[in-house]
SEVOVO-730386 format. One record per residue (C-alpha): residue number from 1; y, x, z. Coordinates in pm, 1 decimal, m for minus. Layout:
! residues N
   i       yy       xx       zz
 NUM        Y        X        Z
...
***
This chain:
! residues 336
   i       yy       xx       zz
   1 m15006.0  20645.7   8633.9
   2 m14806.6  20846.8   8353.8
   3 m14796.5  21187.1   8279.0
   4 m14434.3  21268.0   8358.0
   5 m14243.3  21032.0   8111.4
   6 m14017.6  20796.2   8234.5
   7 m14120.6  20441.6   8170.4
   8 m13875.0  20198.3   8037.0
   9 m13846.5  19828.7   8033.1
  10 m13840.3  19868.0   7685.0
  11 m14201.4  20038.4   7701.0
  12 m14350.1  19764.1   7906.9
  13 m14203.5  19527.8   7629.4
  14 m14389.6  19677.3   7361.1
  15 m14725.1  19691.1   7536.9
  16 m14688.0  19356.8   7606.4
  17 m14552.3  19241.9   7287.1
  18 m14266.6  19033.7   7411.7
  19 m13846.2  19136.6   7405.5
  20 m13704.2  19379.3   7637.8
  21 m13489.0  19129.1   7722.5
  22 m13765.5  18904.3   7870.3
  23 m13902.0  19184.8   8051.4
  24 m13563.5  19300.1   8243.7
  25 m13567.2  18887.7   8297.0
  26 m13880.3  18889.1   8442.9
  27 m13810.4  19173.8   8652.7
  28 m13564.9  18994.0   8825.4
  29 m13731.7  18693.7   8848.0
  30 m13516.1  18510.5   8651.0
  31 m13572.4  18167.1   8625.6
  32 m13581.3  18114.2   8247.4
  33 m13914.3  18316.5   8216.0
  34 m14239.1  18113.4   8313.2
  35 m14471.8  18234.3   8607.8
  36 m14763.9  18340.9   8376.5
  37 m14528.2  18596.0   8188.1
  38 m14363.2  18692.8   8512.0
  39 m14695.2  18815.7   8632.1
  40 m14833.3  18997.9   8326.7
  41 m14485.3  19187.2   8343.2
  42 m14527.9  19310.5   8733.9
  43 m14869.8  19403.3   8641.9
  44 m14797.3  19606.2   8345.7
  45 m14510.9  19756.7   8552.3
  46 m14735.1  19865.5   8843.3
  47 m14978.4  19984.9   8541.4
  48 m14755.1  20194.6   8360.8
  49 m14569.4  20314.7   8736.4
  50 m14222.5  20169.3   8661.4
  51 m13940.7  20214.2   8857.3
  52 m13581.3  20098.7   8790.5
  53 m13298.5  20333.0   8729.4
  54 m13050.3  20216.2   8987.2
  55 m12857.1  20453.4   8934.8
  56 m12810.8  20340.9   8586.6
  57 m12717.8  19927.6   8696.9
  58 m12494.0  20082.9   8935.1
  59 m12298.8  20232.9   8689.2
  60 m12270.8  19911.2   8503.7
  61 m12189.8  19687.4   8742.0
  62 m11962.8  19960.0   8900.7
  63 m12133.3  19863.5   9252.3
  64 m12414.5  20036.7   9465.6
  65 m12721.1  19851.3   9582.3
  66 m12567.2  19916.6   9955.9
  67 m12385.2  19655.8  10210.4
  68 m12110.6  19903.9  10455.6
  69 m12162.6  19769.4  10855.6
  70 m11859.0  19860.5  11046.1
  71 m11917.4  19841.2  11438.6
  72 m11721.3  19921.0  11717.2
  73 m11997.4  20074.4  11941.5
  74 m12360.5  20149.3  11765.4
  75 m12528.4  20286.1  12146.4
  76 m12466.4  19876.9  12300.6
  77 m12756.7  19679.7  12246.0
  78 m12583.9  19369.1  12152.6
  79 m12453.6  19561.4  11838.6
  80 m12767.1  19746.1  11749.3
  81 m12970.5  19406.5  11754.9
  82 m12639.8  19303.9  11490.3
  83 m12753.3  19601.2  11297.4
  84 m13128.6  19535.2  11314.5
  85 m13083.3  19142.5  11204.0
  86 m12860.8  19255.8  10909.8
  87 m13078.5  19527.0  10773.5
  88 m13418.0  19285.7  10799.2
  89 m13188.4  19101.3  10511.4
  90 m13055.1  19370.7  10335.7
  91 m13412.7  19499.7  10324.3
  92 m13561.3  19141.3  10166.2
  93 m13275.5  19203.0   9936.3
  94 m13351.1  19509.0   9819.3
  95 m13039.3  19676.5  10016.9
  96 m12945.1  19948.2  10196.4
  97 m12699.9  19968.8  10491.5
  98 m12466.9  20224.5  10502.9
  99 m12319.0  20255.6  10906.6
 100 m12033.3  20323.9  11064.2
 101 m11855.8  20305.2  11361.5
 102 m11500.7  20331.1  11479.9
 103 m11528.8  20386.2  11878.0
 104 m11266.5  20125.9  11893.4
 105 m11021.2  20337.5  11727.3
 106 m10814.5  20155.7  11452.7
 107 m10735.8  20487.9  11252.7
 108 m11102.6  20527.3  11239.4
 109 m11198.4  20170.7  11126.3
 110 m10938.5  20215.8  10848.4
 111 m11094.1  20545.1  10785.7
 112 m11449.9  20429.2  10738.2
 113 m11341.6  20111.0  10545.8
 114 m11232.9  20352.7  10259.0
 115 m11487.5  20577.5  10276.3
 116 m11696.9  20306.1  10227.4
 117 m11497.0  20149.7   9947.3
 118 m11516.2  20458.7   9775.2
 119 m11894.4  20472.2   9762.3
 120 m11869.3  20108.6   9599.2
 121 m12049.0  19901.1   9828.4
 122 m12153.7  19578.6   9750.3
 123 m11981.7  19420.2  10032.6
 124 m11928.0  19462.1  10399.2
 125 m11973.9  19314.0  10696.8
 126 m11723.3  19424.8  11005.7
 127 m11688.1  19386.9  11378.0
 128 m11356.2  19477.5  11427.9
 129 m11242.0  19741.2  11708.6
 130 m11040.3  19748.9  12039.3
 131 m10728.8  19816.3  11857.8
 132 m10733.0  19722.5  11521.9
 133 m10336.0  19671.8  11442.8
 134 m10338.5  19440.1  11091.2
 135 m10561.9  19366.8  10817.5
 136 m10400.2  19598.2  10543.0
 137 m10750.5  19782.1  10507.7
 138 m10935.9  19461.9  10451.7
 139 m10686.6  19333.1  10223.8
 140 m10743.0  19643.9  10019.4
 141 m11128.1  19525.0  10020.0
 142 m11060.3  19243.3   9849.7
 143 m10869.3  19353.2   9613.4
 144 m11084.6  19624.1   9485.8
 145 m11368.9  19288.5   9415.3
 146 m11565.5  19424.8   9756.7
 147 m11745.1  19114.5   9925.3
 148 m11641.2  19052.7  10327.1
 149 m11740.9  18917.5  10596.6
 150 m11694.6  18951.0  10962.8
 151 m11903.7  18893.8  11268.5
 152 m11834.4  18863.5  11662.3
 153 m11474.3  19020.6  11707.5
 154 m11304.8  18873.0  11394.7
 155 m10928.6  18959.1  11217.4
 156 m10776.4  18646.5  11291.1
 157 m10587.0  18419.8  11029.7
 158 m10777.1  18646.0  10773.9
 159 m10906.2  18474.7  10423.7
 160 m11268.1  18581.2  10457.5
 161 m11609.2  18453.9  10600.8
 162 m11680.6  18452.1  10990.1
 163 m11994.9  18425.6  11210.8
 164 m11949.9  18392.5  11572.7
 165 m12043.5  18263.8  11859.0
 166 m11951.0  17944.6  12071.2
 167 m11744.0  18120.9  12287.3
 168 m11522.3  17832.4  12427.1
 169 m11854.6  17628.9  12539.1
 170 m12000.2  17953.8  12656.8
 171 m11746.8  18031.6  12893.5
 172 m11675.0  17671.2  12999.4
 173 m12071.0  17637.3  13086.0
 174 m12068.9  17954.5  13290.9
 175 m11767.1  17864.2  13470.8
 176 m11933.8  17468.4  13506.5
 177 m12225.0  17667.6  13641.8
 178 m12003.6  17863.3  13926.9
 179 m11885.7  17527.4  14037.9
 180 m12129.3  17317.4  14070.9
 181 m12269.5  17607.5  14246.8
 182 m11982.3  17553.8  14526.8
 183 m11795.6  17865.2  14442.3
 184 m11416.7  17763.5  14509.5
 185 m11238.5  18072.2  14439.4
 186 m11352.6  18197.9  14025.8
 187 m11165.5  18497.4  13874.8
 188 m11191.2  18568.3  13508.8
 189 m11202.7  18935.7  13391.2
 190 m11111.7  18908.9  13067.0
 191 m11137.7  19170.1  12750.4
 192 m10830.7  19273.1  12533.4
 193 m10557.5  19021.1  12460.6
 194 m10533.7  19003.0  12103.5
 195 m10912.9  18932.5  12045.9
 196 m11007.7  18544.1  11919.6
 197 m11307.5  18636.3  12180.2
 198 m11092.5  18704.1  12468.5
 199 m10861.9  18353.3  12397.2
 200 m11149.0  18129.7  12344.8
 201 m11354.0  18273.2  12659.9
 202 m11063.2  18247.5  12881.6
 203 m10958.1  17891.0  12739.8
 204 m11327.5  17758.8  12833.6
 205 m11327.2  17943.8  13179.9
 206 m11003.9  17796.6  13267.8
 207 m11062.3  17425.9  13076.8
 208 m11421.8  17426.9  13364.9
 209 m11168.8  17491.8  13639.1
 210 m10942.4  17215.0  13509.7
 211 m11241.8  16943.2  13469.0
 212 m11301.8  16994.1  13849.6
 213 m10944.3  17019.3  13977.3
 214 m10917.2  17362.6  14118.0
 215 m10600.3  17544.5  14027.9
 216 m10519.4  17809.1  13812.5
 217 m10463.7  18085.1  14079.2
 218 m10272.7  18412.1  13843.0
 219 m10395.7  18642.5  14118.9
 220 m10751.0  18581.2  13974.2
 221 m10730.0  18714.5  13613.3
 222 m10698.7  19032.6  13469.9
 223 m10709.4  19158.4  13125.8
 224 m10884.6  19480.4  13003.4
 225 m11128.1  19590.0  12782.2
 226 m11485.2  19540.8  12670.9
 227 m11627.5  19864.6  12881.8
 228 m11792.5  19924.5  13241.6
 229 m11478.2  20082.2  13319.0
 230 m11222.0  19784.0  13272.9
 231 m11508.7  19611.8  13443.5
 232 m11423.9  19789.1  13710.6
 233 m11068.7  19811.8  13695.1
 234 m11075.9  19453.5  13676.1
 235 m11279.7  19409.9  14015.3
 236 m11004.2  19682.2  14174.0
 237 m10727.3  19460.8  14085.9
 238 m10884.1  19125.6  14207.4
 239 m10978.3  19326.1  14534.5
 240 m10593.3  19340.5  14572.9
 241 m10539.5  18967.3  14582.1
 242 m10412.2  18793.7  14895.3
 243 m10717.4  18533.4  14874.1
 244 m11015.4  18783.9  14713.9
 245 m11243.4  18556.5  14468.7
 246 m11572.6  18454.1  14549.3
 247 m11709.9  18455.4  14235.1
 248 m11589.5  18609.0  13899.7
 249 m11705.0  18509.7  13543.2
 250 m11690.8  18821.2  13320.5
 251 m11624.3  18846.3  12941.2
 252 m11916.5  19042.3  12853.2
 253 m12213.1  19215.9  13043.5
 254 m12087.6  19575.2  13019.8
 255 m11742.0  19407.5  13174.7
 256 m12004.6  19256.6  13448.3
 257 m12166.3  19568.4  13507.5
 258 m11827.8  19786.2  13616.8
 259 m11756.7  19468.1  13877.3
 260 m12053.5  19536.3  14006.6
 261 m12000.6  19917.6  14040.4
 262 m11691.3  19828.0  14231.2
 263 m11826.3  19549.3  14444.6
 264 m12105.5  19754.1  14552.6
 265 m11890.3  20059.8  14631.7
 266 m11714.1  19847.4  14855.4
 267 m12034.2  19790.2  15066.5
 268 m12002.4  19401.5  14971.1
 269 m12330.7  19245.1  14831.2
 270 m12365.1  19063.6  14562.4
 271 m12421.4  18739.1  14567.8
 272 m12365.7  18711.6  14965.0
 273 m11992.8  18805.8  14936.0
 274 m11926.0  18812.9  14551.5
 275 m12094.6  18615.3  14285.1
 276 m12067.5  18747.7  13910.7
 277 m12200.4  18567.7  13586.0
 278 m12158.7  18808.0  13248.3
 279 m12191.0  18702.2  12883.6
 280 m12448.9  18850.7  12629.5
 281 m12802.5  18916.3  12792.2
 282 m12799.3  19297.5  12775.4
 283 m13159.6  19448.0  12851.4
 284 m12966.7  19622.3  13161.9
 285 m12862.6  19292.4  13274.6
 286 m13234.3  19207.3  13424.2
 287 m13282.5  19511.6  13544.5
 288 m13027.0  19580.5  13780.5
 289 m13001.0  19459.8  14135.9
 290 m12983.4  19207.0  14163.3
 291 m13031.0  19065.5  13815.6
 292 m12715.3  18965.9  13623.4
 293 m12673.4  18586.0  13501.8
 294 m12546.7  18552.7  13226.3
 295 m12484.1  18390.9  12859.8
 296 m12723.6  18438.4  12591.6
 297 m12580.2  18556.3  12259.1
 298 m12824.1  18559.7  11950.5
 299 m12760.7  18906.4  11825.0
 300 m13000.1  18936.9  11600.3
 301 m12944.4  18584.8  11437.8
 302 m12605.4  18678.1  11399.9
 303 m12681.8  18972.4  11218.7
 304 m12914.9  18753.4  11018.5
 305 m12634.3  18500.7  10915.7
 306 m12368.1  18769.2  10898.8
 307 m12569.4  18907.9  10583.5
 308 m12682.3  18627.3  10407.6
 309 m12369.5  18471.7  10420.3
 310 m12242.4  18810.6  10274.1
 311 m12535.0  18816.2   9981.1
 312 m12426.8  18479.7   9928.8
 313 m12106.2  18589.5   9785.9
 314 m12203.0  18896.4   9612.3
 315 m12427.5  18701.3   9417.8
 316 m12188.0  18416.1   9321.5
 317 m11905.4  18566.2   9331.7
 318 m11762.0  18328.4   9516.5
 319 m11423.4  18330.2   9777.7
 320 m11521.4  17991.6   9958.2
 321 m11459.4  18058.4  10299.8
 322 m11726.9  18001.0  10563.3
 323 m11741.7  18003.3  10911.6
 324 m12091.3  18002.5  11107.4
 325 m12118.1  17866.7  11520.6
 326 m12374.2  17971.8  11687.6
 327 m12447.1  17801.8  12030.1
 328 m12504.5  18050.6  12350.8
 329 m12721.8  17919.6  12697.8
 330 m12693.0  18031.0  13035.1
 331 m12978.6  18233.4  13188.1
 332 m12980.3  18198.0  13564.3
 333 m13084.9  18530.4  13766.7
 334 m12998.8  18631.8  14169.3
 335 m12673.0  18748.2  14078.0
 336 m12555.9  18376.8  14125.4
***
């Protein structure tokens, strides 16, 4: 331990003999210095107590060591297990995360997005909200040098890197699964119109009922939201058509969950009158009776990919666009 001086990399160098240069290399386990000399350098580090001066390599490269994570919701569990896959890199990394969320208000994700350019984030990774108008506060990003990348809800026809999930096949397996389950009569409540999510979900739902020849019926779709309550608005509105569903594929769990607030308060039972499949695998969701089935997303992994692929460009500096698929399956409960 010392006594009160702060160690350098320049002291370690000269109890060690060797150029400060090969210490800060070895340090950072740079690839140029051998193994043996990378070891006696973390040794005499831990000897002497060492600690970098962030603060100082901030300064010069005019960046934190801190990745911004814009979500629309923090208290759903699909986005917290986001969070949790992103920080387990950002930790290995030697990152912090820096969290915000913008309760679906576009004002407030444009807000937050230059708060957190002003505290010169590495990069940041964003799940965009309800009603996110345009992309001028991304654009702005990217400018400025700040890595991006975005993750579930994406901007669409925006230059940046993307990790999502299959949501076409998702939604065309649930819908697959209704049918061959002898359901004739499958509404779709969909979330907001303008979402990539929304299209793709409703294109596999309806592509299923296609595949089997069963109509298109208009009287069976509504659009909402991504909340209990257009869940539930939804399942109000479909209540209201001449020939009610008997079945009804939802675009997320929450979405699920209000349908089944409104099915129930109708006295109908669920799956005896109504059947409902969601899309996420919530906690809730296996919990409630009876037990939703639904479509497994890999939050976590998606948080994993969402930050490597953003490390990926802070450390080369590169603009190559990516885009990252990952595959969903269908867990089968009583709701069905």
């Amino acid at each position: 331990m010392n006594s009160g001086k702060t160690i350098t990399i320049k002291d370690i160098a000269t109890a060690l003999n060797i150029h400060h240069s090969t210490v800060s290399r070895a340090l950072n386990n740079h690839p140029d210095v051998n193994k043996n000399t990378k070891i006696l350098v973390k040794q005499m580090a831990k000897q002497l107590d060492y600690h970098p001066n962030l603060f100082a390599r901030n300064l010069k490269t005019n960046r934190t060591n801190v990745i911004g994570v814009i979500v629309p919701e923090i208290k759903h569990f699909f986005f917290a297990s986001i969070i949790s896959g992103i920080e387990e890199v950002a930790h290995r990394e030697g990152y912090a995360l820096l969290l915000s969320q913008s309760n679906e208000s576009y004002e407030r994700e444009v807000i937050n997005t230059e708060a957190l350019a002003s505290n010169r984030v590495a990069g940041l990774l964003v799940s965009i909200s309800q009603t996110t108008k345009n992309d001028l506060h991304f654009k702005d990003l990217q400018k400025q040098g700040i890595s991006l990348v975005f993750f579930d809800r994406v901007m669409p026809n925006f230059k940046a890197s993307t990790v999502v999930v299959d949501d076409y096949n998702g939604a065309f397996m649930a819908t697959e699964f209704l049918i061959k389950k002898g359901y004739k009569r499958i509404a779709h409540i969909g979330g907001s119109k303008n979402f990539m999510i929304t299209k793709n979900r409703f294109k596999g739902y309806n592509d299923a009922l296609k595949k089997y020849n069963i109509l298109l019926d208009e009287e069976l779709i509504y659009f909402g939201g991504f909340h209990e309550k257009n869940g539930n608005e939804g399942m109000q509105y479909l209540f209201g058509a001449v020939n009610k569903p008997d079945a009804v594929f939802a675009v997320n769990d929450p979405v699920a969950i209000g349908a089944y607030e409104a099915i129930k308060s109708r006295g109908l039972k669920i799956p005896d009158d109504i059947a409902i499949v969601g899309f996420s695998d919530n906690p809730v969701t296996a919990l409630i009776t009876p037990p939703l089935t639904t479509m497994k997303q890999p939050a976590y992994d998606m948080g994993k990919e969402a930050a490597e692929l953003l490390f990926k460009h802070i450390k080369n500096k590169t603009h190559e666009i990516e885009k990252i698929v990952l595959g969903t399956y269908l867990i089968e409960r009583s709701s069905t």
